[in-house]
C-alpha positions in Angstrom: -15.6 3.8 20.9 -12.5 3.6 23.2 -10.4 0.8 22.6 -10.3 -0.2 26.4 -13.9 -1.6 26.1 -12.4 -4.7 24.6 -9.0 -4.8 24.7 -5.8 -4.6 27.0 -8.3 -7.3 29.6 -5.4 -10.2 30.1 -1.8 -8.9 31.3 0.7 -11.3 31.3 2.8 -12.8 34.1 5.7 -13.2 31.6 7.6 -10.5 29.7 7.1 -11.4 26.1 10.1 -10.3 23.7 10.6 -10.3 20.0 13.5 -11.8 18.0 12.7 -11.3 14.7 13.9 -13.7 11.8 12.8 -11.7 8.7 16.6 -11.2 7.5 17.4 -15.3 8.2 14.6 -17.5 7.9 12.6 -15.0 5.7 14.6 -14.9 3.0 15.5 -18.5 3.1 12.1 -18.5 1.2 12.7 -19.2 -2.2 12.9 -16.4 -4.7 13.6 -14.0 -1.9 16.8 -12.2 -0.9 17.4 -8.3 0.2 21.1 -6.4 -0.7 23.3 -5.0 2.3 21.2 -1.5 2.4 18.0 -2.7 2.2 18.5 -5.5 4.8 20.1 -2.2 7.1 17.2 -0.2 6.3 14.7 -3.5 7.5 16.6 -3.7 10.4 16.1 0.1 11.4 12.3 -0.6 11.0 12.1 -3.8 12.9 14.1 -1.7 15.8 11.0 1.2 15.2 8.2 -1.6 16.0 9.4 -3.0 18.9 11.5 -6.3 17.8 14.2 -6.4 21.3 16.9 -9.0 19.0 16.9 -10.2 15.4 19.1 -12.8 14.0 21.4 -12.8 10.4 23.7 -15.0 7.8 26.9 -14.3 7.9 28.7 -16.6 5.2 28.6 -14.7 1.7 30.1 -11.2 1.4 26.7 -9.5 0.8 25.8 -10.9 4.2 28.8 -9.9 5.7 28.4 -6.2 4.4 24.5 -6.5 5.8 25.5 -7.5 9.3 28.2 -4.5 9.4 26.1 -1.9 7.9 23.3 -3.1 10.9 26.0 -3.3 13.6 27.1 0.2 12.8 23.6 1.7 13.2 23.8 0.6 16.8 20.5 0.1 17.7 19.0 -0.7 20.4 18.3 -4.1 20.0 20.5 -6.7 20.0 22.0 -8.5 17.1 22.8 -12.1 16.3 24.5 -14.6 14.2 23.1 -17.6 13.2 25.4 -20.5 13.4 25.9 -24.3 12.7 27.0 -26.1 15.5 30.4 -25.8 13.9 33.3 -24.0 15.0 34.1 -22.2 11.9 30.9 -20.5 12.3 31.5 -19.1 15.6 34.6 -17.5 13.9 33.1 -15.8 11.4 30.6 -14.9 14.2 33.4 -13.7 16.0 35.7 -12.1 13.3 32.2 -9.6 12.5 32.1 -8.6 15.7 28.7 -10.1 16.9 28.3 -10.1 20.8 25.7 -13.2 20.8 24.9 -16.3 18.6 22.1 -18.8 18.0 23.6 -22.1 17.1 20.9 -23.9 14.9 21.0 -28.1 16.0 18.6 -31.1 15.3 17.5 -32.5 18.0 15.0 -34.7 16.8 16.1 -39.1 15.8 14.4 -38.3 12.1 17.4 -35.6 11.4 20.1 -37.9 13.0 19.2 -40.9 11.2 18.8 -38.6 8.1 22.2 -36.5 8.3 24.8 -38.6 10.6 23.2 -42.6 10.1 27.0 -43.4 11.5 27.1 -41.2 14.5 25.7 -42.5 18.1 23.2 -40.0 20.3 26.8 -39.8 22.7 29.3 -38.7 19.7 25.9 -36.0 18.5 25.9 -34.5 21.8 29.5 -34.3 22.6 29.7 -32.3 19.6 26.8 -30.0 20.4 28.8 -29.3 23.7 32.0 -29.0 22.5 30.6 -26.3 20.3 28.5 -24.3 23.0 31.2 -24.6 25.4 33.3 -22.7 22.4 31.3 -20.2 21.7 30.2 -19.2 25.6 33.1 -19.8 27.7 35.8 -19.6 25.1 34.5 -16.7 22.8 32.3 -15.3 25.3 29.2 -14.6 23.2 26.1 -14.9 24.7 24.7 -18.8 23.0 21.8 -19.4 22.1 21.0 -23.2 21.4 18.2 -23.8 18.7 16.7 -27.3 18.9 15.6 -27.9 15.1 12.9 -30.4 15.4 12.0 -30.5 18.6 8.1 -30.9 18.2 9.1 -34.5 17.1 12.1 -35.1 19.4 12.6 -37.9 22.1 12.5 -35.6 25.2 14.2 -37.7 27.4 17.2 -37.2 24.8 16.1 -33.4 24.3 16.1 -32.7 28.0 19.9 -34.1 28.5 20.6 -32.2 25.0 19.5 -29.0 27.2 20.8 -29.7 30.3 24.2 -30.4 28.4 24.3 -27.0 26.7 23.1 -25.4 29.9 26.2 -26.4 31.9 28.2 -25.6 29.1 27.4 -21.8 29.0 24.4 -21.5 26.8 21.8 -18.9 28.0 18.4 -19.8 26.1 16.9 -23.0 24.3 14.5 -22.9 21.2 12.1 -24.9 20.8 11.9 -24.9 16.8 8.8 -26.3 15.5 10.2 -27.1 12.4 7.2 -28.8 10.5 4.4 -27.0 12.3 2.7 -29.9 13.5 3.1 -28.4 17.3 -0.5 -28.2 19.1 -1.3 -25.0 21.6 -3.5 -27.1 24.0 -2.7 -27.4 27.0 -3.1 -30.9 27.1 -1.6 -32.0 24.5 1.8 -34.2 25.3 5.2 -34.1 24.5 6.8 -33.9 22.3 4.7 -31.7 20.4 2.3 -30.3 22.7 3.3 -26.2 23.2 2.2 -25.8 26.4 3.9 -28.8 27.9 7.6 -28.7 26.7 7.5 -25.0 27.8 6.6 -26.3 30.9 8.9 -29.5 31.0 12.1 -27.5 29.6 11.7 -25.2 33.1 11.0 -27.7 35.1 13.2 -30.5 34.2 16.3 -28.6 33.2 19.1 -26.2 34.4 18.5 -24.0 31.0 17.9 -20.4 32.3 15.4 -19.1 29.2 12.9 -20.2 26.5 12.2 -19.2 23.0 9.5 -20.7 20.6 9.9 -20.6 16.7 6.6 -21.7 15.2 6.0 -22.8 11.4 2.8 -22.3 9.9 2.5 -25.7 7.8 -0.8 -25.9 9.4 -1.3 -22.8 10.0 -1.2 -22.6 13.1 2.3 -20.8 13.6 0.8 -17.4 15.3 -1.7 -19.6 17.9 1.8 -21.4 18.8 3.9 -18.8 19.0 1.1 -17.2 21.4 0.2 -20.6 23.3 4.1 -20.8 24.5 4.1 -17.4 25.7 0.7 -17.7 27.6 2.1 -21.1 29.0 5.2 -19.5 30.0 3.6 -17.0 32.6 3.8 -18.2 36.3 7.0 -20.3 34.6 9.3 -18.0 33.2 10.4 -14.5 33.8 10.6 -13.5 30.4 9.7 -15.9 26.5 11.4 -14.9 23.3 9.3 -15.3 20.4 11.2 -15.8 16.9 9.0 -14.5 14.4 8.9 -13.1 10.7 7.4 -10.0 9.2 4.6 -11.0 6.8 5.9 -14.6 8.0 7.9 -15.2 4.9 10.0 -18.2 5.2 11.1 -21.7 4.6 8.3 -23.6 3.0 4.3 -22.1 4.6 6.7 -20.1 6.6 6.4 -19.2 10.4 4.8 -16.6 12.9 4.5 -13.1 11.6 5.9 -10.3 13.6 3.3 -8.1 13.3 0.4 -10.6 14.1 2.3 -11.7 17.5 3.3 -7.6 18.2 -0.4 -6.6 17.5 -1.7 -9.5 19.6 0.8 -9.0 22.7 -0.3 -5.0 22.4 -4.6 -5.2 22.0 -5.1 -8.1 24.0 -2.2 -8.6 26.5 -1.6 -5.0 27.5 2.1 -4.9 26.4 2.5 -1.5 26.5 6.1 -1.6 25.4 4.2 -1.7 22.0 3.0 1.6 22.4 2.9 3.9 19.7 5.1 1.3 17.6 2.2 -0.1 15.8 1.9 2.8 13.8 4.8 1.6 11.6 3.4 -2.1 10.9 2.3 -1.6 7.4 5.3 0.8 6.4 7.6 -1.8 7.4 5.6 -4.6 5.9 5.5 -2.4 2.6 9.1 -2.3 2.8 9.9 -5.5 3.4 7.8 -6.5 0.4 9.5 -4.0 -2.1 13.2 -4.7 -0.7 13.1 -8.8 -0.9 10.5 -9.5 -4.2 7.9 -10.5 -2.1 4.5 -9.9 -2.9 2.3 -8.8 0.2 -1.2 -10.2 -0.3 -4.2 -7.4 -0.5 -6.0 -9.7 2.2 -3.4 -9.8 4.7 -4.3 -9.5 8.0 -3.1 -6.1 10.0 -0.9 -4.6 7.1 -2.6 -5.5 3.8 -3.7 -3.2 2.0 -7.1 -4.3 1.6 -7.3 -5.1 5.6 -9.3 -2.3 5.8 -11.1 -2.6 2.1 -15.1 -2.0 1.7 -17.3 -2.8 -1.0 -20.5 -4.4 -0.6 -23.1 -2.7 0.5 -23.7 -4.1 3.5 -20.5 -3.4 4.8 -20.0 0.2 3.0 -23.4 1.2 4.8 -22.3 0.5 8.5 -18.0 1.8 8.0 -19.9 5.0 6.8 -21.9 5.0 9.4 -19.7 4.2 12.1 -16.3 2.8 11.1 -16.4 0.2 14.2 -19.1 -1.9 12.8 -17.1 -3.9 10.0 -13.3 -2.8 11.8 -11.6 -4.1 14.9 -9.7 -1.3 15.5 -8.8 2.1 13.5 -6.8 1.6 10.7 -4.2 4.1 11.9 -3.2 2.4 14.9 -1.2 -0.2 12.3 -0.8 2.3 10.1 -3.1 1.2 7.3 -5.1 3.4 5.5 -9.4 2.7 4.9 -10.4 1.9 1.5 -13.7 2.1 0.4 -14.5 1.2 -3.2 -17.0 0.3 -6.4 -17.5 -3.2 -7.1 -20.4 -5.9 -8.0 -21.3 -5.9 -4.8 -21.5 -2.3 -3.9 -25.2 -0.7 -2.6 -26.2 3.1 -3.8 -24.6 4.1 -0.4 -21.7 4.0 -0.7 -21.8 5.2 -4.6 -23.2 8.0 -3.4 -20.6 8.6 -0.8 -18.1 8.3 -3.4 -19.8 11.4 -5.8 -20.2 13.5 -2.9 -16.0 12.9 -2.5 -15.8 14.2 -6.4 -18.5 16.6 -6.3 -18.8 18.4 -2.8 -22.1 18.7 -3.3 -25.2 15.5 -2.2 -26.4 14.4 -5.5 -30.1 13.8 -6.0 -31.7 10.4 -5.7 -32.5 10.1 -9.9 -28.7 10.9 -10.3 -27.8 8.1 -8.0 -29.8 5.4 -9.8 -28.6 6.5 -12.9 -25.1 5.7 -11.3 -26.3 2.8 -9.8 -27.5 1.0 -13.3 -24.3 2.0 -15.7 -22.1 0.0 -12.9 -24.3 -3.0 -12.8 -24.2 -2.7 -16.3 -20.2 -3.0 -16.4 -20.3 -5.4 -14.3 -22.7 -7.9 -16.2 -20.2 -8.0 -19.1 -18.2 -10.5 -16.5 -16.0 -7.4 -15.1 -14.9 -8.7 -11.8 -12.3 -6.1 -10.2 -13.0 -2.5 -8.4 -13.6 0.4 -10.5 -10.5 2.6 -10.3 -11.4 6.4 -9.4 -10.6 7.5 -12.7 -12.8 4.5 -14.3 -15.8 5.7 -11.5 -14.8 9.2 -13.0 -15.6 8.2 -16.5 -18.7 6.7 -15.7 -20.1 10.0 -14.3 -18.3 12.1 -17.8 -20.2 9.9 -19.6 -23.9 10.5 -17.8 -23.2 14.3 -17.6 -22.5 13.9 -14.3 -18.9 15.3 -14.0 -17.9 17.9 -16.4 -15.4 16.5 -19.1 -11.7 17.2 -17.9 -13.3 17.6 -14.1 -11.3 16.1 -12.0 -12.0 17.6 -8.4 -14.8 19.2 -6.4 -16.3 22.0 -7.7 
């Protein structure tokens, strides 16, 4: 089956581009945290899968080694600090030679009663400016502005906040949603409606581009991330998208980068993704191994059960024709299909499996015999997969497989 027959149907009128967060937000996740060569090595691979700008810490030494070992590779995409809306920050920005910063701000009353009770919207946003104007006109980096809670911000404040920054050099505005309770319908208002503040921020401001930075506390952090770029066709000429690989972050974390690649590529025709799918699950393996995090086997796109059989339902109709139970071939992520034993598993796909070991099509007796000594393990309360070598076993032990066979004969 060709892949065209479902996919590539609804090009965008917006040029979607990835800024990846992994090596900021992502290991801001507690019990995460990657050394100078691994975070280099991440960075390579997010370069390989498409990701056009990715952002870093540069405060502790390790950091500082990280973000020179990734400046050094000079990739092709760009490469930014993250910064407090301080101006010791754009220093160090400055002193480690980054071209471009994202300067991280609240924007919303609950963070400005909570952190500054004393200070007055005026004295917050002459600050904001005084800091942007630094780091644009004075430094010359290109500025991002990121507008921490904006999915619960006053917009009339938020929309002078932007048009402030705007005049004073800034190039792009996030909209972070910093709690994920943003909505993706089109109808929902402001301040938290998706849709609408992509919208308003273009047509109610000077600011020349948008970004959204999703969180999933709802779950909801890939539709979001995927609602402001659809809203931003017709709007704007291009959407940044700040995402994280596996979406490992602060709290339920945010968008993953693969989801939001694979999405753009399958459905929306972004052919800049072409052929860089294929390194989705190596760099989500790698990521994994280099920070402590665990990858769940379920995970969508680069698990390593995403494309895991074992009933027999399912067993029956990936052996007949792998399309029946999978959306698209494993490869294209660069996943590998698993088929395997369990409770659930029908005489198909068990005899599949002795066939693989044998090389030759075992008789129908020999089957059931198969059949019975796994329902057997299983009814003394087993519950995982038989590993090959357990499945091997089994057959030893009905005189199936010669002792000490190991391979076809």
């Amino acid at each position: 089956m060709d892949l065209k027959q479902f996919y590539y149907k609804l090009p965008l009128k917006t040029e979607p581009i990835i800024d990846d967060s992994t090596l900021r937000d992502g290991i801001q996740m507690p019990g995460l945290a990657a050394g100078p060569k691994d975070a280099a090595k991440i960075a390579e691979l997010l370069n390989e899968v498409g990701v056009e700008r990715i952002e870093l810490f540069h405060y502790q030494e390790p950091d500082k080694k990280a973000a020179k070992m990734i400046m050094d590779l000079n990739l092709k995409m760009r490469v930014a600090g993250w910064c407090r809306a301080v101006k010791e920050d754009i220093d160090s920005a400055v002193s480690l030679g980054f071209k471009e910063v994202g300067i991280s701000h609240p924007v919303s009353d609950i963070h400005f009663k909570a952190k500054w009770p004393e200070k007055t919207h005026e004295q917050i946003l002459a600050n904001i400016i005084d800091v942007v104007e630094y780091s644009a006109k004075t430094c010359g980096l290109r500025t991002f502005v990121h507008g921490e809670d904006s999915t619960r911000a006053d917009w009339d404040f938020e929309r002078e906040i932007i048009n402030s920054v705007a005049e004073a050099g800034a190039e792009c505005y996030r909209v972070c949603d910093t709690v994920g309770i943003g909505l993706s319908d089109a109808n929902a208002p402001l301040p938290n409606g998706i849709p609408a503040k992509v919208v308003a921020i273009k047509k109610e401001t000077k600011m020349p581009a948008i970004e959204i930075h999703a969180h999933d506390d709802f779950g909801n952090a890939v539709e979001n991330t995927m609602a402001a770029i659809k809203a931003a066709q017709g709007v704007w000429d291009k959407v940044y998208a700040s995402t994280t690989f596996l979406g490992i972050g602060e709290r339920a974390g945010n968008a993953e980068t693969e989801k939001v690649i694979l999405n753009l590529y399958l459905h929306h025709d972004v052919q800049k993704f072409e052929g860089k799918t294929l390194k989705l699950k190596e760099t989500a393996d790698y990521i994994g191994k280099a920070t402590g995090y665990v990858v769940p086997p379920n995970k969508a796109i680069v698990g390593d059960y995403g494309f895991a059989h074992e009933s027999g339902i399912h067993t029956h109709g990936v052996l007949n024709d792998p399309w029946t139970y999978e959306p698209y071939p494993p490869e294209l992520v660069g996943n590998t299909r698993r088929l395997t034993i369990g409770k659930q598993s029908g005489k198909g796909i068990i005899k599949h499996k002795i066939v693989e070991l044998l090389g030759n099509e075992p008789d129908e007796q020999t089957v059931a015999a198969v059949v019975d000594k796994i329902k057997d393990t299983y009814a003394n309360g087993r519950r995982a997969s038989l590993k090959e070598e357990e499945f091997k076993r089994i057959l030893r032990a009905l005189k199936i497989l010669p002792e000490n066979g190991n391979c076809k004969a």
